[in-house]
C-alpha positions as CSV (number, residue, x, y, z in Angstrom):
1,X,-44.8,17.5,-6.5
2,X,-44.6,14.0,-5.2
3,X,-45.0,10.8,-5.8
4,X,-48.3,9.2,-4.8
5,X,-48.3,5.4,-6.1
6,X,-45.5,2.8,-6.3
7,X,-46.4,0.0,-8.4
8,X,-43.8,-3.5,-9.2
9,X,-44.8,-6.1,-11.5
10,X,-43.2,-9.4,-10.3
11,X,-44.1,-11.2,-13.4
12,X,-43.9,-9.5,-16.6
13,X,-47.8,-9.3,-18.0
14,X,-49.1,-10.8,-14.7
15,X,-51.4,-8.4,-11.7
16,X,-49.0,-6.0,-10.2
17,X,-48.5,-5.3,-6.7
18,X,-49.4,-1.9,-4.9
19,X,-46.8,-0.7,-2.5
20,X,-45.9,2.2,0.5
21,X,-42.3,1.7,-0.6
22,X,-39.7,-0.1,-2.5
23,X,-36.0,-0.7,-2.7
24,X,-34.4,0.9,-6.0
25,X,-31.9,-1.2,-7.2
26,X,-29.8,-0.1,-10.8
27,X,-32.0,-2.5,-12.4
28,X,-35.2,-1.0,-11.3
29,X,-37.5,-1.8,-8.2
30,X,-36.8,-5.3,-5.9
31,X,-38.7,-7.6,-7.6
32,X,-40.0,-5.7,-10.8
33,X,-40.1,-8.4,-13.9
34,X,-38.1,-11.0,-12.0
35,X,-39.9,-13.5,-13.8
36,X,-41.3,-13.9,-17.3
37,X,-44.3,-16.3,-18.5
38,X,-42.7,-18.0,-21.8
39,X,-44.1,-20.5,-24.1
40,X,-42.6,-23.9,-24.2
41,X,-39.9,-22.8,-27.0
42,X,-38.9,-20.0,-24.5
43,X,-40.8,-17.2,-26.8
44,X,-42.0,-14.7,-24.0
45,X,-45.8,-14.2,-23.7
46,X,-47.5,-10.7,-22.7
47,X,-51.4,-9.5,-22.3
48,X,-50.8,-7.9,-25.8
49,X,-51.8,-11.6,-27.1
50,X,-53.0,-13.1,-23.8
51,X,-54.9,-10.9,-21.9
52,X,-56.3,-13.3,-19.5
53,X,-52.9,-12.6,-17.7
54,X,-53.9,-9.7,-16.2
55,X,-56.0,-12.3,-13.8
56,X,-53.3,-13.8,-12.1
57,X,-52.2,-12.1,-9.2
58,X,-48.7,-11.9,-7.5
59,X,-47.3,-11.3,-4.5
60,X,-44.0,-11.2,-3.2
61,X,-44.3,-13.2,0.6
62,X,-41.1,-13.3,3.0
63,X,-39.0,-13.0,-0.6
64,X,-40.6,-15.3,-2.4
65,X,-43.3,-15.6,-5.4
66,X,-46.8,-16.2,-4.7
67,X,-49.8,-16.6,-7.6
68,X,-52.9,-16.7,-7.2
69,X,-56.1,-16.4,-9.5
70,X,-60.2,-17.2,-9.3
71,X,-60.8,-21.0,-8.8
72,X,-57.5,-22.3,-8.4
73,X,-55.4,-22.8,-5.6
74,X,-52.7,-20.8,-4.7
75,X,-49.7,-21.8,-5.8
76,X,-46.1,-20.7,-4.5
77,X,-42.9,-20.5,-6.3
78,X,-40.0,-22.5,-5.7
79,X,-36.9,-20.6,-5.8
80,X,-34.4,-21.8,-8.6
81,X,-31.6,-24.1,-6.5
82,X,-28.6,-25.7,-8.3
83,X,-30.5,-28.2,-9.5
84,X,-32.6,-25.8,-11.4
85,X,-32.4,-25.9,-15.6
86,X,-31.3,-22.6,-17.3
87,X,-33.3,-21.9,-20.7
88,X,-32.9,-19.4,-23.6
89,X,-35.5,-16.9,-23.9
90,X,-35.5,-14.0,-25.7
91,X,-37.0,-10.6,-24.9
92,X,-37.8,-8.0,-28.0
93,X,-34.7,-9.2,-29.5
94,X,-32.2,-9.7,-26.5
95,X,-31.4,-13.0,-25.8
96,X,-31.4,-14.3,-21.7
97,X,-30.6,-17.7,-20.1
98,X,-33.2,-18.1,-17.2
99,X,-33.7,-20.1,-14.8
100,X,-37.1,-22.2,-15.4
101,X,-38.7,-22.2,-12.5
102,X,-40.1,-25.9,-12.8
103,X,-42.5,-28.6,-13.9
104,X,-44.9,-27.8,-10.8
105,X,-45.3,-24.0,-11.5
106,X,-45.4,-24.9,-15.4
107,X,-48.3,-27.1,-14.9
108,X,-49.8,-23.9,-12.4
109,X,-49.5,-21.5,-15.1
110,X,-50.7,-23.7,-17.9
111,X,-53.4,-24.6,-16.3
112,X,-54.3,-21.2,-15.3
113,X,-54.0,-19.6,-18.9
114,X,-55.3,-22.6,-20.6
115,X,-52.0,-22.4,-23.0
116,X,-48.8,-25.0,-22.4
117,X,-46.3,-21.9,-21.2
118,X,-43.7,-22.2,-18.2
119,X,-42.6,-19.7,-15.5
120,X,-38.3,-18.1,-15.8
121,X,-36.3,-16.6,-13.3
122,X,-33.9,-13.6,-14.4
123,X,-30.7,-14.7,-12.8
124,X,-28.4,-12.9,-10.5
125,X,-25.2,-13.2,-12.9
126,X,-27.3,-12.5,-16.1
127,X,-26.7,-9.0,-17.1
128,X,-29.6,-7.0,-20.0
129,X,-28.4,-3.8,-21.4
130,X,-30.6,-1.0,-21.9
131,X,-31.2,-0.2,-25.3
132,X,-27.9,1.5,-26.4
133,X,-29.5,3.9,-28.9
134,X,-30.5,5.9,-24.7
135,X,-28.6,4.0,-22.6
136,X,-25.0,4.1,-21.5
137,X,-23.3,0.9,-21.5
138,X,-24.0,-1.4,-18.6
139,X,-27.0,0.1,-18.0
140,X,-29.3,-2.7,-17.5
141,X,-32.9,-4.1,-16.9
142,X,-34.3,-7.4,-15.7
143,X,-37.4,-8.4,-18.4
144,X,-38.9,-5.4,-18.7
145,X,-39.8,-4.2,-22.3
146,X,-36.9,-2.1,-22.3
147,X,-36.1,0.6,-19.1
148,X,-35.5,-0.2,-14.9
149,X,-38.8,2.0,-14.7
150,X,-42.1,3.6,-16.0
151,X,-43.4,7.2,-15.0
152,X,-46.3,8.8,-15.2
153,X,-48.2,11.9,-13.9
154,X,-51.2,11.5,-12.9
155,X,-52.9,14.7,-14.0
156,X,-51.6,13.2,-17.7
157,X,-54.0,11.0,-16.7
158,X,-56.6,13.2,-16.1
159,X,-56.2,14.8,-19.3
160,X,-56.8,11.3,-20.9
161,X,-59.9,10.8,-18.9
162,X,-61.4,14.3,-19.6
163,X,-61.2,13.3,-23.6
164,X,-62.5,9.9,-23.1
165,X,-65.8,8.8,-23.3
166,X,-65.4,6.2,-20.4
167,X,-62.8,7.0,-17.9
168,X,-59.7,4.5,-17.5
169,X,-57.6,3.5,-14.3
170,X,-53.9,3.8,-14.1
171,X,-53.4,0.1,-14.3
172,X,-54.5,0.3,-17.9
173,X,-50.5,1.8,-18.1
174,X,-48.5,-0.2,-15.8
175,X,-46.4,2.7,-14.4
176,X,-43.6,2.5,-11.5
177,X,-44.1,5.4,-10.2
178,X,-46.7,8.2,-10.5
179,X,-46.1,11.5,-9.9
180,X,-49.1,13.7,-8.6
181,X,-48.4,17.5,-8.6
182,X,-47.5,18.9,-11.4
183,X,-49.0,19.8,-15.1
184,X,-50.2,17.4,-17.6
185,X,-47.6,16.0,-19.5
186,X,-44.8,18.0,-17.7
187,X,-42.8,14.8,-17.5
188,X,-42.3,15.0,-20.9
189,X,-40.0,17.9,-20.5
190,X,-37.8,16.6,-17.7
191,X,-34.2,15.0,-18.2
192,X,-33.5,14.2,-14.9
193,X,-35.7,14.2,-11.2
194,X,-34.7,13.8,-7.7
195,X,-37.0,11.9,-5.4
196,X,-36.2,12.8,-1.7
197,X,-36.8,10.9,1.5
198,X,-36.4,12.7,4.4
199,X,-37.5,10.0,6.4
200,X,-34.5,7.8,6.4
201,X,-30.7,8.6,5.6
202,X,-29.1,5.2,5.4
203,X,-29.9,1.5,5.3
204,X,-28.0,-1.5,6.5
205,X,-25.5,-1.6,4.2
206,X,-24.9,2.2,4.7
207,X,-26.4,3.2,1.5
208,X,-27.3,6.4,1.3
209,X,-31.2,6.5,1.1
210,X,-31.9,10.4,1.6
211,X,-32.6,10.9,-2.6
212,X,-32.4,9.5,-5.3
213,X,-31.5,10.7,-9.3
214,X,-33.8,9.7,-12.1
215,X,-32.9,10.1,-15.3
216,X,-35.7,10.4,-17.9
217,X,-34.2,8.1,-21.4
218,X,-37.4,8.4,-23.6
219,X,-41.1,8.6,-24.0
220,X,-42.9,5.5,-23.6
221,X,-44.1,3.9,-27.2
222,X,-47.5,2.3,-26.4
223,X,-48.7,-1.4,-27.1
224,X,-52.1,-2.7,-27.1
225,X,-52.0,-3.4,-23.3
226,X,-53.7,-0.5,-22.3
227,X,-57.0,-1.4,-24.2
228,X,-56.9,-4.8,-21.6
229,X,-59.1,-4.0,-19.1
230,X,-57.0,-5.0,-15.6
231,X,-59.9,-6.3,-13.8
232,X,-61.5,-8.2,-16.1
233,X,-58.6,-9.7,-18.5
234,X,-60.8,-8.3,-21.9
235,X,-59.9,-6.3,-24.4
236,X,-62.1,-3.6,-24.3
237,X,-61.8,-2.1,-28.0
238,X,-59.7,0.6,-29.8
239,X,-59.5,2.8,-26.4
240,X,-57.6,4.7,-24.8
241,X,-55.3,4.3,-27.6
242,X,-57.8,5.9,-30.2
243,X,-58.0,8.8,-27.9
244,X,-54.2,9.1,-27.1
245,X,-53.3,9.2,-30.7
246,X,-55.4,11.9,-31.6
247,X,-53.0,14.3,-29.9
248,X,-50.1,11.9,-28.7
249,X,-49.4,10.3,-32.3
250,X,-46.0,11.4,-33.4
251,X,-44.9,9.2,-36.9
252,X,-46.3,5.5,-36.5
253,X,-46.2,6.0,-32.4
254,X,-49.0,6.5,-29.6
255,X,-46.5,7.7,-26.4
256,X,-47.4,8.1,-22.7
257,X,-45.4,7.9,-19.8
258,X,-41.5,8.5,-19.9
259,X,-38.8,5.5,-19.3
260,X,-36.2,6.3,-16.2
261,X,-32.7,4.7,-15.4
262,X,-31.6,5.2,-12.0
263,X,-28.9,7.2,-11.0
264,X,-28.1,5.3,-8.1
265,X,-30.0,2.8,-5.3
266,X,-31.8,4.0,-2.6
267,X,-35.9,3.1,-1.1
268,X,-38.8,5.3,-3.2
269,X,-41.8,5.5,-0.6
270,X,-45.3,7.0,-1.6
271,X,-45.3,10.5,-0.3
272,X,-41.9,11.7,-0.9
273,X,-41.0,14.7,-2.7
274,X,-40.0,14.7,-6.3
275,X,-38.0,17.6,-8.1
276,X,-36.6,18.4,-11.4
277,X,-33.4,19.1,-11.7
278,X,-33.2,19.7,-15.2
């Protein structure tokens, strides 16, 4: 078993980014849901009611944020500096101060989702606790639904797509990482998996980067996203959803995909071996 995609989402409900490799931090992967699109009274804003979103492309150039979308210039972000405002937003409940990342990249945004809505920055002494109900205290994400990271398998996937009348990509899911390797829906037995890299021992801060513990917290509760098509921005109807709960419906829940908190830092590359340790 091994891991065959590595996927970050700069800005939460924005185009992800495809990666080789990426650094593990405790809050999830570099970059992952740094930022967060809010509307102007700081209420956060997600494909589940604007699925235009999934038009705007990121990229993460020399450290810093890059958008990008059909018919607009690109548009780069300025990193917050001390002169920077910090705003309240709120995420499914938990309440941040973020950085706003400024009138230029507002007006960017706003213009590009044809809604008044402003960029955030998750700042480096703000601190989000997992939910405590699986998490153990000071466990923590940036503005991620809930969990450092999303897994899937992809021969789950394949199950999906053999039961669907018109086969869906991965993006529909937004994963982390995918595993490839294993049987459908294995991950949902796993408490904890070890992804080794054989390729590189130690960084530059003499961090161990050989493996790395994942511990699996709870199945993944799905939202409407996955009915947004990725490379259109359009709601495509009731599916997959209609399809997963016909046999991944338990109470008032569709789930697919497993939440992780990492044991530890270390760099995840496609390729590397993934095994369960319990």
């Amino acid at each position: 078993m091994h891991i065959s995609e590595i996927h970050i989402y700069p800005v939460k409900s924005l185009g992800g980014m495809s990666l080789q490799s990426a650094r593990l931090t405790l809050a999830g992967f570099q970059f992952d849901r740094q930022w967060m699109v809010v509307q102007p009274d700081g209420t956060f804003m997600t494909q589940r009611s604007f699925p235009q979103m999934a038009l705007i492309e990121t990229e993460i150039a020399d450290d810093v944020l890059v958008l990008s979308t059909f018919g607009m210039e690109t548009h780069v972000v300025t990193s917050a500096s001390d002169t920077a405002k910090r705003i309240n937003t709120e995420v499914w409940g938990d309440q941040v101060s973020a950085w706003d990342c400024g009138p230029t990249t507002s007006e960017w945004l706003s213009q590009a989702l044809d809604s008044s809505c402003k960029l955030v920055s998750f700042p480096a002494d703000e601190t989000r606790q997992c939910d405590r109900r699986f998490a153990k205290s000071g466990e923590h994400t940036k503005f991620a639904d809930g969990f450092p990271l999303l897994l899937l398998s992809q021969e789950s996937l394949d199950d999906l797509n053999r039961r669907l009348p018109t086969p869906v990509g991965m993006d529909r899911f937004r994963p982390n990482i995918v595993v490839k390797g294993c049987d459908a829906f294995a991950e949902d037995h796993w408490h904890t998996i070890r992804v080794n890299n054989d390729s590189s021992h130690n960084d530059s801060n003499n961090v161990d980067l050989s493996h790395v513990d994942l511990r699996i917290v709870k199945p993944c509760a799905r939202c409407s996203v996955p009915t947004v098509d990725q490379q259109t921005g359009v709601l495509t109807g009731p599916e997959p959803i209609h399809t997963l709960s016909s046999y991944r419906q338990r109470g008032n829940e569709v789930y697919f995909g497993m939440n992780l908190i990492p044991g530890g830092e270390g760099r995840v590359s496609v390729g590397d071996s993934v095994s369960v340790v319990n």
